[in-house]
N, C-alpha and C positions, 0 to 999 in steps of 0.2 A: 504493500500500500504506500511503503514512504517511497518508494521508487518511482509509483506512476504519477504521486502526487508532487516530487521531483520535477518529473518529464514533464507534465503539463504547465508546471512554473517555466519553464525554460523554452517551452513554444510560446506560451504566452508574452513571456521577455522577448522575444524574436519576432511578433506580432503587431508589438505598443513599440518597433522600432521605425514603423511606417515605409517599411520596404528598403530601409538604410539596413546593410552588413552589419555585425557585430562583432568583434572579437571576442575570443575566449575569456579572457579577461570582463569584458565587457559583460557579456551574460554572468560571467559568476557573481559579480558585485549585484547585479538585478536581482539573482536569486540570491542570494545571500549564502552561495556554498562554497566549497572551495575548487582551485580550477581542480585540482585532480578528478573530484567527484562529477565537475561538470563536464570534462572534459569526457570521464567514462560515457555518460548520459549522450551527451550531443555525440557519440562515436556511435550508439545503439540505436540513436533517432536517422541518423544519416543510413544506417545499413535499412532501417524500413522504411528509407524516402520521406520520412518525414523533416527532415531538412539537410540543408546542402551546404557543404562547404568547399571553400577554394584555397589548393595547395597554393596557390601564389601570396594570395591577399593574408593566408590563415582567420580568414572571416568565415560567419557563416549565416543563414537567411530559412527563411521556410523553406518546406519541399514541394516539389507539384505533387505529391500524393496527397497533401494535404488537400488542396484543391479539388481533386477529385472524392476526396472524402466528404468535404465541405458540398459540392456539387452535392452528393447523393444525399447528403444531408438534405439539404435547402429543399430538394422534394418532397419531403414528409412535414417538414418543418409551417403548423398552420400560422401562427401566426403573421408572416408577412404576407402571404395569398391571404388571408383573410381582409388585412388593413390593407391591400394595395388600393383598391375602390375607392375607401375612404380617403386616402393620399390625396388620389387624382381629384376628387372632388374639393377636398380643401385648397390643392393648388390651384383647382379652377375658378373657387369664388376668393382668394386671397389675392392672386395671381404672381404670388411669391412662392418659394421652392419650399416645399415640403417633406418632412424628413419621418421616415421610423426610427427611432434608436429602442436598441436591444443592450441590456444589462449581462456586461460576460466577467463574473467574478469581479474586480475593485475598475476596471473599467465600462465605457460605452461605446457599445461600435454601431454603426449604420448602417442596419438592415433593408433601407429603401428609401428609394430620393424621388423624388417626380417635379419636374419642375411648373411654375406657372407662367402666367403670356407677360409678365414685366420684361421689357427688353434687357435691362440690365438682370443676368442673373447672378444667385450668391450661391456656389456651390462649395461650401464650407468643409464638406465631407465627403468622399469618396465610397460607394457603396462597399464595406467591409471594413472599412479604416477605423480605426479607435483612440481613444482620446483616454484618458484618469476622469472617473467617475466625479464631475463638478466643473468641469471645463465642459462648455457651450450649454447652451438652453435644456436640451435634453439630459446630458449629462447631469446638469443642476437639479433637473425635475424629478429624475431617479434621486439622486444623494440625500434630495429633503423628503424624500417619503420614506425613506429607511428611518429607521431608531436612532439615536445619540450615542450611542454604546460602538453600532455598525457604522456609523458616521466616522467616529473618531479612530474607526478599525482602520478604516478606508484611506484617510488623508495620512494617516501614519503611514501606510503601506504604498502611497503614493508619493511621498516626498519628494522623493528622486526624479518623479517623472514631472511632476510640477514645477521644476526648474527650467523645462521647453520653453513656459507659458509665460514669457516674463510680465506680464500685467496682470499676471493671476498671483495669489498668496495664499496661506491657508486661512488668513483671521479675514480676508477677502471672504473667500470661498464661507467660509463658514455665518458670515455677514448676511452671505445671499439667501444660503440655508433656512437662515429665519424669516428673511424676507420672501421667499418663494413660499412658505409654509400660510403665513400670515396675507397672502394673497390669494393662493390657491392658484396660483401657476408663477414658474418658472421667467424672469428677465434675467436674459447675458448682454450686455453691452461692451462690444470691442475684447470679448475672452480670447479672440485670437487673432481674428480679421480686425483693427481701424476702422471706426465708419462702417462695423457691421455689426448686425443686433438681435437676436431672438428670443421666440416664447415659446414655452413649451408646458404639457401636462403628463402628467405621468398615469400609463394604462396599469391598473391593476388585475389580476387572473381572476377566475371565479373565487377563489379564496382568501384577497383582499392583500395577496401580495404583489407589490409593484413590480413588474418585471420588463416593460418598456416604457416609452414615451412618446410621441407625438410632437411635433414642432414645425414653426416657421422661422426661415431668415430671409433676412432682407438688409438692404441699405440702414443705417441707423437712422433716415430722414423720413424715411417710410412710415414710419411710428409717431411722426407729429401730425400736430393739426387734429387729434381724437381720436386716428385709425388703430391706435394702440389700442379700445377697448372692444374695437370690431375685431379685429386679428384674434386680441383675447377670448373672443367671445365663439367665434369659429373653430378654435382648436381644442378649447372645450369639450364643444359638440361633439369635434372628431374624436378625442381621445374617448369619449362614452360612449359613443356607435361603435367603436372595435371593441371595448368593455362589455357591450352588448354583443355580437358577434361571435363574441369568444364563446361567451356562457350559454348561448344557444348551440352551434359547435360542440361543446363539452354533454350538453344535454344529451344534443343527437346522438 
């Protein structure tokens, strides 16, 4: 168990690298092991393609096995077929780019993007990219529906990667936390883009656990003149029609 639970710290560290190489060195310090033991680990992941490394660079990256694992995945997987409708319809009446984020252990990746007819778009996220759980709209939306206990798991366990974000911090981040709670949805302004801003709400399962989110980004000017409580008020909606969705789904 502490092996596999190793291995998937170390895909994951290879994951939240955003397609950049890593050195040996580099992962261990992520996982917090020593390189010997990670070195063993990443020599076992590499024999079953699950990731690749280069004698030249001594880096190393995901595997395409993964991909194809992920691929087979993604076809059982309801929840993005379910909220894609939803997507499209909130980037049709927002007409800003509309986001799924999915909750993967102390990060948020994006599970589906759909854009709307603003000519300027904001594609902040790359469908599969991940971010530390608290950095952009959706990511914040999840961090503040979780507990104080899990909260403070999270940003501890994310230190390191919150040094990307340099106009993010943790007493920031933890700022927003209450402020997203005491609103009931989610504001990021400028978390990663300048001049770019989102809201978002967090989907909970039939069970009442938060496990995605729901969001729009846009320009940050987008949001003046009132439209901030229309945007608000749409993704709302969406985030409670996939809510609904689900637990019909789950009935059937």
């Amino acid at each position: 168990m502490q092996s596999l639970e190793r291995s998937i710290g170390i895909l994951r560290a290879l994951a939240a690298a955003d397609g950049d190489d890593l050195r040996l060195s580099d992962v261990a310090r992520a996982v917090q092991l020593s390189k010997a033991t990670t070195s063993r680990i990443l020599s076992a992941l590499c024999e079953q393609g699950l990731v690749e490394g280069s004698p030249e660079t001594k880096t190393f990256h995901l595997g395409s096995e993964l991909a194809f694992l992920g691929w087979s995945a993604a076809q059982t997987f309801p929840l993005t077929r379910l909220a894609r409708p939803v997507l499209a319809k909130l980037a049709e009446v927002s007409g800003d780019t509309a986001f799924l984020i999915v909750r993967s252990g102390t990060e948020a990746v994006c599970a589906e993007r759909v854009s709307g007819s603003y000519p300027i778009k904001v594609f902040t996220m790359e469908v599969g990219s991940r971010r530390p759980l608290g950095i952009g709209s959706g990511g914040l939306a999840l961090l503040a529906a979780l507990p104080d206990p899990e909260v403070d798991q999270i940003l501890k366990a994310n230190a390191q990667h919150l040094a990307r974000y340099k106009a993010m911090r943790v007493a920031r981040i933890r700022r927003e936390v209450l402020q997203a709670r005491a609103r009931e949805y989610a504001l990021a302004e400028g978390h990663v883009v300048k001049e770019v801003s989102g809201v978002a709400v967090a989907i909970r399962d039939p069970r009442g656990h938060p496990i995605a989110a729901v969001s729009v980004a846009t320009l940050s000017s987008r949001f003046e003149d009132g439209r901030l409580t229309a945007v608000v008020r749409v993704t709302q909606a969406a985030a409670r029609e996939i809510e609904r969705v689900l637990r019909a789904a789950n009935q059937g």
